[in-house]
N, C-alpha and C positions, 0 to 999 in steps of 0.2 A: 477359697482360702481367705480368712481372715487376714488382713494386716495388721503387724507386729505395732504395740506402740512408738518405738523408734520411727518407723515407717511412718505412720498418721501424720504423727510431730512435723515430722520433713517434708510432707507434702504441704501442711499447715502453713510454715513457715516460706514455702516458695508461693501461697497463694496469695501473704498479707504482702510479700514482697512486689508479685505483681499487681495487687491493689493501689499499693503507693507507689508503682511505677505511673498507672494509666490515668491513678487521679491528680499525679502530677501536671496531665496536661489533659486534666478536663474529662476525660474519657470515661465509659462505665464499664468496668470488669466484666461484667456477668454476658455483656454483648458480645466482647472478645471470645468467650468460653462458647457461650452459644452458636458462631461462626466456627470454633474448630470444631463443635459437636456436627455441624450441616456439610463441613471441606470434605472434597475427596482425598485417597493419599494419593501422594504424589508419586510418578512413575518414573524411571530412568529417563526415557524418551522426551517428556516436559522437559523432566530439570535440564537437561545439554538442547533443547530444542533439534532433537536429531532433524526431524523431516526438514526445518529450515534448514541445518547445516548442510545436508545433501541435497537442496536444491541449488545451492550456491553455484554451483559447480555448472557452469556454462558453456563448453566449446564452443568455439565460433567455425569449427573446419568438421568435414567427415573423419579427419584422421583420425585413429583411437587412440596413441599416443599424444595428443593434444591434450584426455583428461589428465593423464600425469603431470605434463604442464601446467596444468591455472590449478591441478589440489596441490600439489607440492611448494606452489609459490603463499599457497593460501596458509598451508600449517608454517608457512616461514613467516609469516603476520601474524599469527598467531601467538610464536615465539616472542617475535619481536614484542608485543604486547606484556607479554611475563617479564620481558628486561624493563621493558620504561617502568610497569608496576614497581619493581625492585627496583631499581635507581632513584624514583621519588618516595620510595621509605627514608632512603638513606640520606637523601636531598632535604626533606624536612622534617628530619630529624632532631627533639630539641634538645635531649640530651645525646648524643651521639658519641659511642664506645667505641674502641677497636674491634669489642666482642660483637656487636648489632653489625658493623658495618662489614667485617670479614663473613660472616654468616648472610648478608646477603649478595657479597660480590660470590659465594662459592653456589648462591642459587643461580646466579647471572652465567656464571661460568660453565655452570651444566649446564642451561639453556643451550649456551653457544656450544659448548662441548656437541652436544645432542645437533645443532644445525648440520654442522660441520661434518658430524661422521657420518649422516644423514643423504649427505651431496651428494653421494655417489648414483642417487635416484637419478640425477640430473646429469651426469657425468656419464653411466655408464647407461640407464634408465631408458632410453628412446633412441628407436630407430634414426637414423641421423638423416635417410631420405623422406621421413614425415616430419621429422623437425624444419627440415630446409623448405618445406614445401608450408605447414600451416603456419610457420612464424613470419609469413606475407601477409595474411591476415590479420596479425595483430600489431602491423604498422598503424601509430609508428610511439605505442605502449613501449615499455621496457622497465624491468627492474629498479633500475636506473632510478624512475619516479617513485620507488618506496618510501613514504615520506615518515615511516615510523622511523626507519633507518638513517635516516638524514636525524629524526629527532634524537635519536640514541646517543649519537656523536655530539650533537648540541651539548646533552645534558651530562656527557661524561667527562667534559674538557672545557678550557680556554679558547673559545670560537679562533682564536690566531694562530693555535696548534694544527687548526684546520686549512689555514693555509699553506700551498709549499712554501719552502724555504728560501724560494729565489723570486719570490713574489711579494715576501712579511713586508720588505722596507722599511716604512715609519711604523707599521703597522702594529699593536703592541697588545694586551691583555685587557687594559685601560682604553683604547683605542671605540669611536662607536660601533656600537652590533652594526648598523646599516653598512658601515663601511667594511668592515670585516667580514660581512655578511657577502658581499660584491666581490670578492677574492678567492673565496671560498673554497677546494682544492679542487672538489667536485664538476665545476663548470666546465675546467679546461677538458675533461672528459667527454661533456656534452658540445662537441663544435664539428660540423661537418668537415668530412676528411680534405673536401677540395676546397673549401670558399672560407675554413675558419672560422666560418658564421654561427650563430649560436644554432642548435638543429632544435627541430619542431617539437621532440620531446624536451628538449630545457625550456623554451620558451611555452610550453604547456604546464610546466610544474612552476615553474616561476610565478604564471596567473594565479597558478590555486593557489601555491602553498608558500610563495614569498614572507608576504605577512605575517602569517603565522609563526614562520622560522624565525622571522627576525624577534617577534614578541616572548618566543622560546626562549630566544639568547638572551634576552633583556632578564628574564625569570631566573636566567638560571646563571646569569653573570657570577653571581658569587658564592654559590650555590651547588654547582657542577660537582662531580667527583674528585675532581683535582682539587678545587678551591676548599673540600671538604677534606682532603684529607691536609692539606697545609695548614689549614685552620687548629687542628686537632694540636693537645699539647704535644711538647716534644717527647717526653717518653713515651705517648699514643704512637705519636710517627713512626718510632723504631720499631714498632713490631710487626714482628718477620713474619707474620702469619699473613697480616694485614697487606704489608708489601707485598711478597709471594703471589696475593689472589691481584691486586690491581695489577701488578707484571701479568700474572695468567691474562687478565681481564685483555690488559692492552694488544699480547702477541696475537690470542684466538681469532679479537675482529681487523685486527686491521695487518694481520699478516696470512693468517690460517684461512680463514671464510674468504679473503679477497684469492687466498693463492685456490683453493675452490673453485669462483669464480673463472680463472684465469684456466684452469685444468680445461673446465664446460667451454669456454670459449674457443681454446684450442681443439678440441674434441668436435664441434660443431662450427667454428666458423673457418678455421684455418685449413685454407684447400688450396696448395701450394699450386701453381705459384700466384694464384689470385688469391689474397686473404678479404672474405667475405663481410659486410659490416653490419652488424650488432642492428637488432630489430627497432632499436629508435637512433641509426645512424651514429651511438657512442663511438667515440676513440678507443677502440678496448685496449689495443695494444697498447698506447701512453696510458690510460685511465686505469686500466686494471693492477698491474704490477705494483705491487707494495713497496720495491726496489726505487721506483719512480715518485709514487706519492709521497711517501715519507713523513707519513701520517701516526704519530706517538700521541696518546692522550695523558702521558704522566710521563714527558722529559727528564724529569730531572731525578727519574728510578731506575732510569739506564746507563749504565756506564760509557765511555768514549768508545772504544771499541763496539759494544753493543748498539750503539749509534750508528758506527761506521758500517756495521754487518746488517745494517738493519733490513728485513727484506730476506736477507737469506739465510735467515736461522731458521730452519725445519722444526726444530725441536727448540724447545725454551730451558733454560737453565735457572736454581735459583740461587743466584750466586747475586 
């Protein structure tokens, strides 16, 4: 079948365009053409590198319910991956709308949306006599050390929101990341139940990923989601769409997924009347409850009462 003149023209026109693409940087066209005439096409399997992704998947136990455990923690990095992508659209962003910035907290929000309703893999998902038995094994790892998670929280707030409240003192938004960083809400989490001591899993994440947190905070000081949306004019600020999704943003991670967290934990570690401790020795029962942390990444979108209740609202309101 002959091509239409329309047709010709239009291919014409995409070819002189990538002419002056390639010879903008030296290149010769006719090379490039010649390489897609010799490529193979490409096949599902390449492009997702499936056989990598399925070799990932490592147990370290015979139990069979152990691969549920390290794939399910893996699609959760996974995740977390599509958040930080979406938080640093928004983060350097140079023109930045309430339209850009709403449209990608409600991708963030389905992510978490999608974690969250997800958990029940983990919650209801394994036999709880192979859980007790291969999570010996992976002493003395734990979730805990998610350091994409740790980076989440960095770039969504004022590193001092990250502290408790009976901890801030001097401590202030202006204050240095190092210092701030040294407070941080997460640590009291990681300290052995009997000595207070920092346990072998904080002082392992600490080596690797101190540095890096702190240079994050330093990145994203003014930069964060909070900072971004204060920045915005004042008629930006008010809108309710915009609010709406950061309130969603903030109840999902740091009330919904933590109270998750808290479900899996009581479910597997709670064996009255010894409660058993968390596979890198965390504090779950101070560290987990949201009631306790008191962890808001946008203060000042919540009202007194919604302050006060914070932790125990099941469900989010948009008022």
């Amino acid at each position: 079948m002959k091509p239409s003149p329309i047709h010709q023209a239009d291919v014409a026109e995409r070819l002189q365009r990538l002419e002056e693409k390639f010879a903008a940087m030296g290149q010769d066209l006719t090379s490039y053409l010649d390489g897609l005439l010799y490529a193979d096409y490409l096949t599902y399997w390449e492009y997702v590198e499936l056989d990598t992704l399925l070799s990932l998947q490592k147990p370290r136990t015979p139990f069979p319910d152990e691969l549920i455990f390290v794939t399910y923690h893996q699609i959760t990095e996974l995740y977390f991956k599509l958040i930080i992508h979406e938080i640093r659209q928004i983060a350097f962003h140079e023109a930045l709308t309430p339209v850009f910035f709403t449209a990608r907290l409600k991708r963030i929000n389905r992510y978490v949306s999608l974690l969250i309703d997800s958990y029940d893999v983990m919650v209801h998902g394994m036999e709880k006599d192979q859980f007790l038995k291969f999570r010996m094994a992976l002493l003395p790892s734990s979730g805990f050390q998610s350091v994409q998670y740790r980076m989440i929280e960095i770039m969504s707030t004022d590193m001092v929101n990250l502290v408790l409240p009976d901890d801030q003192g001097t401590l202030s938004a202006k204050s240095p990341v190092d210092a701030v960083y040294e407070a941080i809400y997460w640590k009291k989490g990681a300290t052995e139940l009997a000595t207070q001591q920092k346990t072998l899993t904080l002082r392992q994440f600490e080596r690797k990923y101190s540095q890096q947190l702190i240079q994050l905070g330093e990145e994203y000081r003014n930069c964060n989601l909070w900072q971004r949306y204060q920045h915005l004019d004042e008629a930006d600020k008010s809108n309710q769409d915009l609010i709406m999704q950061l309130r969603r943003f903030d109840h999902l991670l740091n009330i919904q997924w933590k109270l998750s967290h808290l479900r899996s934990a009581v479910q597997y570690l709670q064996n009255d009347p010894v409660v058993i401790e968390a596979t890198g020795g965390t504090n779950w029962q101070q560290y987990l409850p949201p009631i306790r942390q008191q962890v808001r990444f946008f203060p000042g979108l919540w009202n007194e009462e919604e302050l006060k209740e914070w932790g125990k609202m099941a469900k989010l309101t948009n008022s």
